[in-house]
RODO-2510 file (C-alpha; in nm, 4 decimals, decimal comma):
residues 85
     n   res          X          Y          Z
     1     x     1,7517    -4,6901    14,6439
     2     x     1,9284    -4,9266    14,4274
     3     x     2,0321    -4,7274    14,1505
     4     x     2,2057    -4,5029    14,4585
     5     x     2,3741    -4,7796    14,5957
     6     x     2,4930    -4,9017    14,2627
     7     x     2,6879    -4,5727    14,2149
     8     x     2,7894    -4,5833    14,5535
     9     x     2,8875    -4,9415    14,5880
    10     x     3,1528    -4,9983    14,2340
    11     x     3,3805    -4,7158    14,3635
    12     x     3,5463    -4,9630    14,7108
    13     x     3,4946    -5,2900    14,4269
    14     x     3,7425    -5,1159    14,1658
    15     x     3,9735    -4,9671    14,4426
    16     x     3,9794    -5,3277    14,5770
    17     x     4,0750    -5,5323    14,2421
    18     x     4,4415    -5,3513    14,2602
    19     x     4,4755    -5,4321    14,6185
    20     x     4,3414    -5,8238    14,5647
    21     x     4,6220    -5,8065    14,2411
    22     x     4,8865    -5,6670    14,4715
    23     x     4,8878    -5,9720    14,6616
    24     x     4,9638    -6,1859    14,3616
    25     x     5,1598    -6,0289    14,1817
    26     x     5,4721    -5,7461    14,2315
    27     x     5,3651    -5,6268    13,9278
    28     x     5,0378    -5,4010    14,0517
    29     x     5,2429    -5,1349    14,3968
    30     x     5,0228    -4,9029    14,4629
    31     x     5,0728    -4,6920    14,7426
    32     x     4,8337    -4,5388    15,0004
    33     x     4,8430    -4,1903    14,8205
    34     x     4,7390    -4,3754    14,4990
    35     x     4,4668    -4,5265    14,6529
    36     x     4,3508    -4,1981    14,7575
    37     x     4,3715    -4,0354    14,4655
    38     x     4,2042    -4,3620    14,2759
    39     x     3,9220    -4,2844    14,5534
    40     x     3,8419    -3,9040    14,5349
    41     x     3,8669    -3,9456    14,1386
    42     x     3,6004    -4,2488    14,1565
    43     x     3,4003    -4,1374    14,4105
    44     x     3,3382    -3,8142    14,2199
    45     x     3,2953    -3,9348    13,9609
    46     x     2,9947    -4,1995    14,0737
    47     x     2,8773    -3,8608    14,2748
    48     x     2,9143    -3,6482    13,9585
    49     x     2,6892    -3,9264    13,7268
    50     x     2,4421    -4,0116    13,9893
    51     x     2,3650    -3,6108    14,0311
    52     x     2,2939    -3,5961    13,6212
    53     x     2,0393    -3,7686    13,6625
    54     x     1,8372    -3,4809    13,7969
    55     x     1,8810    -3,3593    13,4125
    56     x     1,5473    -3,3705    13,2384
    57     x     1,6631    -3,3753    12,8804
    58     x     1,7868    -3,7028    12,8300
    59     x     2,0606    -3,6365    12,5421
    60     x     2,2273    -3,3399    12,7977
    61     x     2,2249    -3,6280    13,0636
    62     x     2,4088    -3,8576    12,8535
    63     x     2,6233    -3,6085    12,6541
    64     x     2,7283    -3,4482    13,0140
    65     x     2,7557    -3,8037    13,1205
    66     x     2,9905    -3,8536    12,8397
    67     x     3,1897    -3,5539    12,9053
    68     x     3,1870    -3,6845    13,2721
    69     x     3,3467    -4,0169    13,1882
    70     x     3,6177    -3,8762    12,9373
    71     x     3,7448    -3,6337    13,1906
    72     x     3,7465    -3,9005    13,3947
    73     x     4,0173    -4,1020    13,1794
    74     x     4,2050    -3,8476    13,0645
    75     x     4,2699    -3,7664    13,4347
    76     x     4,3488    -4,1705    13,5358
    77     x     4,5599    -4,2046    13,2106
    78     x     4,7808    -3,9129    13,2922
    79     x     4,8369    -4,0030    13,6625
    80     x     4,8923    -4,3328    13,5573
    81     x     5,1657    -4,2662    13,2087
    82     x     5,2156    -3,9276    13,2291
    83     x     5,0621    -3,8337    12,8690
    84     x     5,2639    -3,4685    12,8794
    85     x     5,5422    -3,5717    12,9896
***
């Protein structure tokens, strides 16, 4: 049960740092379509890693893991800058 609620639980802590910034500070404007998107992408993605842990072989686990994770921020960094643009 922990290890569930650990993946479950960091998703609404990391979608609330940018909302706790954006009362300090102009800087951080996020808008409610970004924190949807920030959602669904961290959400699946806690969903995605807690699931590959039903992997036996611990090196696929980690190298899908991996793969999981670098999809992952190549996704946020292009929302975010726009690397093909």
């Amino acid at each position: 049960m922990k290890s569930r609620a650990l993946y479950f639980f960091i998703p609404p802590i990391l979608l609330g740092l940018p909302l706790l910034f954006m009362q300090f500070t102009p800087e951080v404007n996020w808008q409610f379509n970004d924190f949807l998107v920030g959602g669904i992408l961290l959400f699946g993605v806690s969903f995605l890693l807690y699931q590959t842990k039903k992997l036996n072989q611990k090196t696929m686990r980690h190298l899908l893991a991996l793969t999981i994770v670098a999809l992952f921020s190549f996704i946020w960094i292009e929302l975010a800058v726009g690397v093909f643009d």
